[in-house]
Every structure is written in C-alpha cells, then in structure tokens.
N, C-alpha and C positions, 0 to 999 in steps of 0.2 A: 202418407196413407193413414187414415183415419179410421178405428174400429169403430163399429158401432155395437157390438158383442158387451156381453157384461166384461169388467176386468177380471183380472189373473189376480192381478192383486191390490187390495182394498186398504190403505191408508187411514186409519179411523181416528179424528182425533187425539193424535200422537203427539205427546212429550218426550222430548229425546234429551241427555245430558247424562252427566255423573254422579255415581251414590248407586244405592240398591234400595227397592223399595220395601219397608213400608217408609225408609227414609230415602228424601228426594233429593238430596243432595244438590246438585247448581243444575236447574234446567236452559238449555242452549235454545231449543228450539220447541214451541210450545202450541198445540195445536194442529201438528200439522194434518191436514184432508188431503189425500192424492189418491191417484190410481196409476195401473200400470197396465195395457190393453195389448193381445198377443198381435205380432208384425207391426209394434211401433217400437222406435226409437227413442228414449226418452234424456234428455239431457237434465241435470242437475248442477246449476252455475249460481256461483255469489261469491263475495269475497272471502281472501284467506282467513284462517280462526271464525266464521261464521259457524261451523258444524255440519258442513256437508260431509266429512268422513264418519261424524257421530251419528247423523242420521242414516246413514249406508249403513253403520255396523248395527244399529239397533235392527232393521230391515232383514237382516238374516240374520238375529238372533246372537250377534258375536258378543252384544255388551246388550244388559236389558232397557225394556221399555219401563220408562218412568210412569207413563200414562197412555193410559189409549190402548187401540188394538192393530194387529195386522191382521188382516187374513188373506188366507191363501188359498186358490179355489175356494172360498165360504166357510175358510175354519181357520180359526185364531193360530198361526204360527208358534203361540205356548202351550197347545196343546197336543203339537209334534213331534213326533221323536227325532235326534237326531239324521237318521237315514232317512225318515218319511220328508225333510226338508232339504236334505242332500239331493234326494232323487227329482226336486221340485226346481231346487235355485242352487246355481251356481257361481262362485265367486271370483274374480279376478283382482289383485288387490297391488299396488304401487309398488311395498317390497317385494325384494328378490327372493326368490325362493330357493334353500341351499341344499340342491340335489347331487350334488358332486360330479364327477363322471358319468353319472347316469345316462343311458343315452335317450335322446327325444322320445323314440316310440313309449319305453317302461316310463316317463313321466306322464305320458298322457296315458296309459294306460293305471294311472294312480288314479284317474277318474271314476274308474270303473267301481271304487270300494264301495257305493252306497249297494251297487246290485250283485257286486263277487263275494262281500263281507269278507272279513277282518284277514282272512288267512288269504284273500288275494287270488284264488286259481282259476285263471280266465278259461273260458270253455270258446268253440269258435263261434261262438255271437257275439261275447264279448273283446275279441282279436278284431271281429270284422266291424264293428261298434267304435274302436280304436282308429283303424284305418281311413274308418268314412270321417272321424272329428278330424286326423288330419287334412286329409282331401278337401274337408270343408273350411279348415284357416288355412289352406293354399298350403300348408306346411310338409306337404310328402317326402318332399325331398330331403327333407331334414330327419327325417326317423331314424338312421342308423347316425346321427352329429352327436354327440358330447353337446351338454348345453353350456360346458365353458368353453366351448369353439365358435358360439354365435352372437351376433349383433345383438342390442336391447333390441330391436324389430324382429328380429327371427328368434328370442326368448319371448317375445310377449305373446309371436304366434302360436308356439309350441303352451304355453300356459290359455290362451285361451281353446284349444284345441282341447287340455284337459279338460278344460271345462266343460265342453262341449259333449266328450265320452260321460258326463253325468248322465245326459240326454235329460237335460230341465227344458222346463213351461218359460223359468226367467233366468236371464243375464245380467248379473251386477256387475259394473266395470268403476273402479276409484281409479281415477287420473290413472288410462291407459296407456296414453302419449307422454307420459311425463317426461323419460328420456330417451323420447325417440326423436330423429330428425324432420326436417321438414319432409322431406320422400316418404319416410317410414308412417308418420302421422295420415298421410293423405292415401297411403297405402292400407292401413288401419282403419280407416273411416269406409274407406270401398268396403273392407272385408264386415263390418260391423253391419252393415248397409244390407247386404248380401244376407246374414244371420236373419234379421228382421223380417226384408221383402221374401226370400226363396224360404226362408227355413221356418219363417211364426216365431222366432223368439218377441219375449217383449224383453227389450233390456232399457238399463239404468245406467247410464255412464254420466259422472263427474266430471266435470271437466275447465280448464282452462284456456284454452282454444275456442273461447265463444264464438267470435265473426267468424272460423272456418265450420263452426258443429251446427249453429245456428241453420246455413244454407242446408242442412241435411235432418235436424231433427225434428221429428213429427210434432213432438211434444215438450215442455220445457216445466220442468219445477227449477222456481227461484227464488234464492233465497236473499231477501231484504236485507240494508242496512237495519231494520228495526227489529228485527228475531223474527220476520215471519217469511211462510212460503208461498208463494204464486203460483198457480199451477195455470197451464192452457197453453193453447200454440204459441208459435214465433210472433203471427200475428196476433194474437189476444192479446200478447202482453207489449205489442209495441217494440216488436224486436226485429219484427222479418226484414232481414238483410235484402229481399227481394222490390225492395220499393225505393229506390233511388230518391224519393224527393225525402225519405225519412232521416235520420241519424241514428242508428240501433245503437253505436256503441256509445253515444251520448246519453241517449235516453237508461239505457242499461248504468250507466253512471252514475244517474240519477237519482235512481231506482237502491242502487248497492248503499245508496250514503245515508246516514242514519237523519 
C-alpha cells in the first residue's frame, strides 16, 4: 500500500555517527534523504556495523544529528520537547527492558507518561487507552502475567503494546525479531502488518529477515556497502521477492558489498 499523502516524516539530508556537534566526530552515514508515509511499512536493511541502529537512534533524538534535519509533521524534531516527540513516535528497541515483576498491564500502561505526565495517575481514558494497545498486539491475555513468565514473543508483544498506549503517528522497531523463533517472527510480521493497514501507523523496522520482510514491506531504505541509503520499493530497488525469474538475495548481495 502506497501513500500518496505528504510523509509523517521528512529525512532531510542527514548525517548520522559519533561526536556532538559543532564537532563531527566519525560520520557513518552521510546524506541520507528518506521519508516515512502513514499505513506503510518501512524496512531498514544492510549489513551488520553499517549504522542502521545509528541511524534509528538519531531519528528519534536518542543520540544527535551531525547534519541535516528531521522533521516531524513539518517541524524539525530539535525543536521538540521531549513529550511533544513522545506523543508523536514510539520506540521498540532489541534490549530487554528490566521491569521486574511488574505485571503486563502497569508496563504498558508506562506508555501513557507522554499524556498522564511524571506522577503517572491514569484517569479512565487512559485505562481504556491501555486496554485497546493490548487488544491491538493480540496481547490481552497477558495483562495480569509477570513479564518474567513470558516468551521473547509474548515480551515483545507486551513492549510493543506500550508503545502503542503512546498513541504515535510513527513506529520505530530496531531488530524486533531478534530473539524470537521462526512462529514468533511470522506471528510479529502479521501483527506489524495489522498496525500499518487497520491502524495508519507508519513504521520503521530494522531488520535482518530480509527474503521474509521483503514479501511484506511497502517500502525499503537500504543501506549500501559504500555509506549510502536507497530508498523506494522492493521493486525499485531490484528486490521484489515476487518475480521468480529475479534473484533478490543475490542482487541484495551485491548491492551490500562495498
């Protein structure tokens, strides 16, 4: 599914690496132009140490931008407050997150801090705001489990569920499948799927699961063996697993080597 809407979010010319500016310390990735359009899908693939997590963390503000700009609905994400960008994008991130005991519901219900603020006191919008994130990563059943009682699959859905109670425009996911199983991964991709088409997210997921993400994402930023990014469909870029006389993951090969 293809927007034709302006994007969500506008990738302007972006230098992404290490250092703080006005010093630039080692740029990773130099240039990049992307966008991000609501109910698509967006995959982010290239080899490992390329800086696909550098470029994710720069994207929501976690580590700065060397160069360039984002913007977010049409306003530079540096000129955001904290909350104003919480309530926009949401994060899903590889490591584990150490909640203890806590049970599923009160995790996802940590979502809610961009719009209960700091002291936390849910009112019943934001109960019922909780309830619907679970419903919507399949994850209800899980609201009264401890999340040291659950599979990485039934952790990941309970963390994207928080995400979900932010109630953002975008979804950032860094290698959601990391450690999950073949079931789990394919069970994740429906659910991701699902966000996109029924709900308008636009999200951003990382990934190493090319030939499976490929057949499912709209859209593909990729990142070159030579520091740079490609953006456009599967087929733009000579990927689409859909055309049997092609070879994606040769061409993709190709494509990765410096």
């Amino acid at each position: 599914m293809t927007s034709e809407t302006d994007p969500i979010v506008y990738v302007r010319d972006v230098d992404v690496g290490y250092g703080r500016p006005p010093r630039r310390g080692r740029v990773v990735l130099a240039g990049v132009r992307a966008a991000l359009h609501a109910g698509q899908l967006t995959c982010l693939i290239g080899p490992n140490g390329s800086g696909k997590s550098t470029l994710l963390r720069s994207l929501v503000r976690s580590q700065p931008l060397l160069g360039g700009d984002v913007l977010l609905g049409g306003r530079s994400i540096t000129r955001m407050s904290a909350i104003e960008l919480a309530r926009q994008v949401a994060v899903v991130l590889t490591d584990r997150v150490a909640v203890g005991a806590l049970p599923a519901w009160h995790v996802v219900a940590l979502g809610r801090y961009p719009h209960s603020g700091w002291a936390g006191r849910l009112d019943e919008h934001d109960r019922a705001v909780v309830d619907q994130s679970l419903a919507a990563a399949g994850a209800t059943e899980l609201a009264g489990r401890s999340m040291t009682e659950m599979s990485d699959g039934e952790r990941q859905r309970i963390m994207i569920a928080r995400a979900l109670a932010q109630q953002p425009q975008v979804l950032v996911l860094d290698e959601p499948g990391a450690f999950l199983d073949v079931r789990a991964r394919l069970e994740l991709t429906t659910l991701i799927r699902s966000l996109t088409r029924d709900h308008g997210l636009a999200v951003l997921m990382s990934t190493h699961d090319v030939e499976h993400m490929l057949r499912h994402a709209d859209h593909v930023w990729l990142v070159t063996g030579a520091g740079r990014v490609e953006t456009g469909t599967p087929a733009d870029l000579g990927l689409d697993v859909g055309v049997p006389e092609d070879d994606p993951l040769r061409l993709l090969v190709d494509r990765l080597t410096p």
